[in-house]
N, C-alpha and C positions, 0 to 999 in steps of 0.2 A: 626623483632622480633626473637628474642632466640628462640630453641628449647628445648626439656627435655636433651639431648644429652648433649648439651653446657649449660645449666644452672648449674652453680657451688652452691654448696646446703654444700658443704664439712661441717661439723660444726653446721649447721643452721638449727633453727625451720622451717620445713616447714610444712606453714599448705594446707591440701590434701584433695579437696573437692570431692569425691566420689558418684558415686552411687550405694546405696547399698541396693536398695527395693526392696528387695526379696519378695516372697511370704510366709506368716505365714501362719499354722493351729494348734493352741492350743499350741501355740512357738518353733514349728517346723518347720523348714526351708524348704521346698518345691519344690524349684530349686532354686543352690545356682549358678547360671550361673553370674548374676552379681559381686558376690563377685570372681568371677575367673578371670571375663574380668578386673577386678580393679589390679590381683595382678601384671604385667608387670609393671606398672608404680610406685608401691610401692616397689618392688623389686628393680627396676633401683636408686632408691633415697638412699634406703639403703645402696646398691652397693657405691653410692658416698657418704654417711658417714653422713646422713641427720640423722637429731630427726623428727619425724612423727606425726604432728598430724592431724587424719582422723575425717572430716565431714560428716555425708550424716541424709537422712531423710528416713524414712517410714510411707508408709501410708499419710493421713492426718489428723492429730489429731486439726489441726486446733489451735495452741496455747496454748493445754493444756497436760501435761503429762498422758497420758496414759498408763498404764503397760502392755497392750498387744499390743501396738506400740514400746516397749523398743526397743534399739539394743542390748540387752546382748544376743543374741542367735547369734546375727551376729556377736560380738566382738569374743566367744567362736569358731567358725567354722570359722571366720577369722586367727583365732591364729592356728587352726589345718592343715591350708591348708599351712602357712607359717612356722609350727612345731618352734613359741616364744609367748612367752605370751603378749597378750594385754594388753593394761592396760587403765581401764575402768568404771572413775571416776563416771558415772552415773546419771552428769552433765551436761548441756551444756555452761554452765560458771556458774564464781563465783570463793570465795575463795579456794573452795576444785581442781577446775581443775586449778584454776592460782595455786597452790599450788602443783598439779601433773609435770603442764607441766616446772616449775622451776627447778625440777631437771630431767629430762628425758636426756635420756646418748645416745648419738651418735647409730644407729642402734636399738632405742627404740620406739616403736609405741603406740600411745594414741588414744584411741578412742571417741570420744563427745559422748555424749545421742541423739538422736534424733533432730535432729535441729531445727524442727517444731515444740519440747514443746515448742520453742519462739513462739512469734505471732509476732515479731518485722520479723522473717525471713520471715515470706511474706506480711510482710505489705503493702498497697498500698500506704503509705505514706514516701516520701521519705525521711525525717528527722528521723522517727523512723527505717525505713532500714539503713541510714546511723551512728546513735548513737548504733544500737546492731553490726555493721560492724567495726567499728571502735574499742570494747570492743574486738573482735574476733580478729582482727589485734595484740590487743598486746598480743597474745600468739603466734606467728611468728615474723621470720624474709622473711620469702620469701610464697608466691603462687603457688599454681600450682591446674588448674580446668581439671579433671577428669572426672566430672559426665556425662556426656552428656543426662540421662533422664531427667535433669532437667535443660539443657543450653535455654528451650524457654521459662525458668520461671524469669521475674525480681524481685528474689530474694538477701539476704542482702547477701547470703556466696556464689550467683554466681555473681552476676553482681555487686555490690559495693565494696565489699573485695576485687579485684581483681586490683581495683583502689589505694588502699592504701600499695601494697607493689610490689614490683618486684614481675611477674608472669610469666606465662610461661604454655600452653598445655600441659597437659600427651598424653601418648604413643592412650591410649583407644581415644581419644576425637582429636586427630591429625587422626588417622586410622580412623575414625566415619568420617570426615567431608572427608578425602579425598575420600571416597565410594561413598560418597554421590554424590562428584563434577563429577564422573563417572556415576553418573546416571541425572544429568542436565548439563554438557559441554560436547556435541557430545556424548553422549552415540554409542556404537557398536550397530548397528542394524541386524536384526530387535529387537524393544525392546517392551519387554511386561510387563503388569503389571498386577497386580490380589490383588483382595479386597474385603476382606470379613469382618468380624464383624456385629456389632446390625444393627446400626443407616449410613445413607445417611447422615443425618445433622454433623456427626463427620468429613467424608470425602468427603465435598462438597467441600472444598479449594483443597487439591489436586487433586480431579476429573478435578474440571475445568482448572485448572492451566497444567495438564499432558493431556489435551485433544490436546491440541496441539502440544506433542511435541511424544505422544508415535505411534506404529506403532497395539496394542493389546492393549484391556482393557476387564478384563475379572470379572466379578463381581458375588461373590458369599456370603455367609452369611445371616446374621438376614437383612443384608437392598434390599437384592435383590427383597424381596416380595413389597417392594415398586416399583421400576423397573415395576413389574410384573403387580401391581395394576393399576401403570401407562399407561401400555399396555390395562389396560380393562380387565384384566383376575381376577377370583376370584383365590384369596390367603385364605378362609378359616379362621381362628382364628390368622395367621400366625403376626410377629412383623410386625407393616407399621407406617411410620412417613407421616397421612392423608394430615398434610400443607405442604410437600415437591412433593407433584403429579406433580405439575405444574412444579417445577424446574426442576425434573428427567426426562419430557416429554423435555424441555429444551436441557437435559445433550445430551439427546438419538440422537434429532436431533444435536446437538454438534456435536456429536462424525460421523453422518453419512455425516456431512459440511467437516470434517477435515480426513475424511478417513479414521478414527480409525479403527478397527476391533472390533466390540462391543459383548463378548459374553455372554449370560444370559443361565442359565442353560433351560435345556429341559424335564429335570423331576428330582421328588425333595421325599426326604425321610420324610414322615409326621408321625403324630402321635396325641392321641386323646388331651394329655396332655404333658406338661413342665417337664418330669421326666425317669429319668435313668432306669425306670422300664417301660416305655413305649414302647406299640408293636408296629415295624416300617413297615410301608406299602409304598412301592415304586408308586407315581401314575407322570402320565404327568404334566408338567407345567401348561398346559391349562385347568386340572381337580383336583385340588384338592377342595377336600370336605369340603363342608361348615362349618363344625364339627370338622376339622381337622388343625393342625398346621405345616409347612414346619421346620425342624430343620436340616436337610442337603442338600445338594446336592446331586443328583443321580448320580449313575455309569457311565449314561450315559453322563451324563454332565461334569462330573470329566473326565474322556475318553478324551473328547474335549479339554477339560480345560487345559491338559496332552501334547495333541499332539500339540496346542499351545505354549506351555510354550517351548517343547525341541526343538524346532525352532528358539529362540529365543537365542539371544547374549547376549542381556543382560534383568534381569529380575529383579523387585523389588515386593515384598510379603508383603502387611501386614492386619491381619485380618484372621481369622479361614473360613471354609467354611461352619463349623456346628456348634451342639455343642459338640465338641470335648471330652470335658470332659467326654459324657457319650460312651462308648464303640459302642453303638447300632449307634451313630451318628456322629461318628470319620473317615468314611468309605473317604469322600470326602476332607476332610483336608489333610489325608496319602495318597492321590493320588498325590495331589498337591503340598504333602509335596518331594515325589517321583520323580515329573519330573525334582523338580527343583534341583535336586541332580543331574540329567543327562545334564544339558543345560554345554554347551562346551565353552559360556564365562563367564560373572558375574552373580551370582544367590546372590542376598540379601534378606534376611529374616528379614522382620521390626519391627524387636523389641517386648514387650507388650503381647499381647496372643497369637501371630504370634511363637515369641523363647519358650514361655512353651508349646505351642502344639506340636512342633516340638520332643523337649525333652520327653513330658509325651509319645508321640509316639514311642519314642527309639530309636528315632534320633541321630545322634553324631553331635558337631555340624562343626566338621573337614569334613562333607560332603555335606554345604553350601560353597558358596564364603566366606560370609561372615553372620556373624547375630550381626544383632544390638541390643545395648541395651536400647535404646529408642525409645519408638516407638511415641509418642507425638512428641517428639522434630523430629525424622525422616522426620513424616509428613509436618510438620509445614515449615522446611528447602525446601521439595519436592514443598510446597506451593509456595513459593519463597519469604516467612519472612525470616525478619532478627530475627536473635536470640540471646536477650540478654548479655546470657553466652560466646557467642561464639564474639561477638561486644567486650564485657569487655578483651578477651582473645587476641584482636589484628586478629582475624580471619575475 
């Protein structure tokens, strides 16, 4: 298979599937990290004298146009970061974008509407993925997949477009998978991992799938209080997934069959209530209050969590260890976001709320290895699925 390098584009529609799902609030762009990680390989196409036209989706609107899932906030801050105008039909087919993309001039970028106003783009039905893929094909002469947050969706503009016209990997989604392959072929050891967010049932596949092969697993977040529960220990009001006890009692002895290092925090930042106005009271793992709710990790467990991580060769992150977003409970995330800025071989940041805490924290992200832009797909790959996007793409 071709690379972006050697793919000759000179002249040619190329249509650029992207991912460009940034975070909104009231059409305000919030971290515009994805649309930065996109422009290397938009930039490269130009360079070869390509006409551009860019796919991507936000959100899920599920089928139906929504105006506060538009991309006109991403077309306009697209256009600023590469200082030329988009051009931003506020379609996602039909006459007015066949009608755009007809005359679009060598170095000219078009942007689609949202690609999820289809419902055909994620249909589970293959005829109707194939009859809106094949409408998308006739505004190109060539392929190229990009997006990598949404290469583990059998979608019509990842995984069927890609069949109907010469394609070929961008730069973003070539560097995405080869990270990856660094962290399941012979990873550098010792190799750590750490995982945080809600829910246990999100990252049961790669638990078990990385019980085997990591050297650390280190487990913080909204799913640790199941961890905890499974231990016997009260958690208090705290998030617990009750039908996963039996699995996690599973994982734990997993992990103590296979040598893991399994660490669970030791004391945990609670609070009475779910709110950024909430007073935080540091108490033990083994005592939190019947009344009360776990929303970070403590000092002391982040400590660990720390002296861990910079041990470690190579490390993969995905998942908060609080909830970050509120100041009061950010304490244990920016620890962890901390050590892995110091580990001396690959530190990966998984993508998803993993890269926006990072940044809302004032992170750069020149002081990871690397950070992913998907963190679904990261996972899913880490699982040892095949994915879609990346099958269509000859990877």
């Amino acid at each position: 298979m071709s690379d972006l390098a050697h793919f000759d584009v000179a002249g040619k529609r190329v249509f650029l599937r992207c991912d460009l799902n940034v975070p909104l609030k009231d059409g305000v762009i919030k971290d515009d990290g994805r649309i930065k990680a996109s422009l290397p390989t938009i930039q490269a196409l130009l360079a070869k004298g390509a006409l551009i036209v860019i796919a991507a989706h936000l959100g899920r609107p599920k089928g139906e146009a929504k105006p506060e899932l538009s991309l006109a906030p991403v077309a306009k801050r697209l256009g600023e970061l590469l200082g030329q105008e988009i051009i931003f039909p506020a379609q996602v087919v039909g006459d007015v974008v066949t009608a755009a993309v007809e005359v679009l001039k060598p170095g000219q970028i078009l942007l689609l509407e949202n690609i999820r106003f289809s419902a055909a783009e994620t249909s589970k039905e293959e005829s109707e993925r194939a009859e809106f893929a094949a409408q998308l094909a006739k505004l190109a002469d060539a392929y190229v997949g990009d997006g990598f947050g949404a290469v583990h969706r059998k979608h019509a503009s990842v995984f069927d477009l890609p069949k109907l016209l010469p394609h070929v990997a961008g730069t973003l989604v070539a560097a995405e998978v080869e990270v990856l392959k660094k962290l399941t072929q012979n990873p550098e050891r010792p190799y750590g991992v750490i995982l945080g967010g809600a829910k246990v049932s999100d990252k049961l596949g790669v638990i078990e799938n990385l019980l085997g092969k990591v050297d650390v697993l280190a487990i913080g977040g909204g799913m640790v209080f199941t961890f905890l529960k499974a231990q016997g220990k009260e958690i208090g009001t705290s998030l617990v997934e009750l039908e996963m006890l039996d699995v996690v009692e599973g994982l734990i002895e997993s992990a103590r069959e296979n040598g893991v290092k399994l660490i669970l925090p030791t004391d945990i930042v609670v609070a009475s209530s779910f709110s950024a106005d909430a007073t935080p009271t540091l108490v033990s793992a083994d005592e939190i209050p019947a009344d009360q709710m776990g929303l970070d990790i403590g000092p002391e467990s982040a400590k660990a969590f720390a002296i861990e991580i910079e041990k470690c060769k190579t490390v993969f992150w995905n998942g908060p260890m609080g909830v970050f977003e509120f100041a009061n409970f950010s304490a244990g995330t920016k620890t962890v976001a901390t050590a892995l800025t110091k580990v001396s071989g690959i530190s990966v940041v998984g993508g998803g709320d993993s890269a926006a805490a990072v940044r809302a924290l004032g992170f750069a992200d020149s002081e990871f290895g690397y950070i992913s832009t998907g963190g679904g797909a990261s996972l899913e790959y880490l699982e040892g699925k095949e994915l879609p996007g990346l099958q269509a793409l000859g990877l």
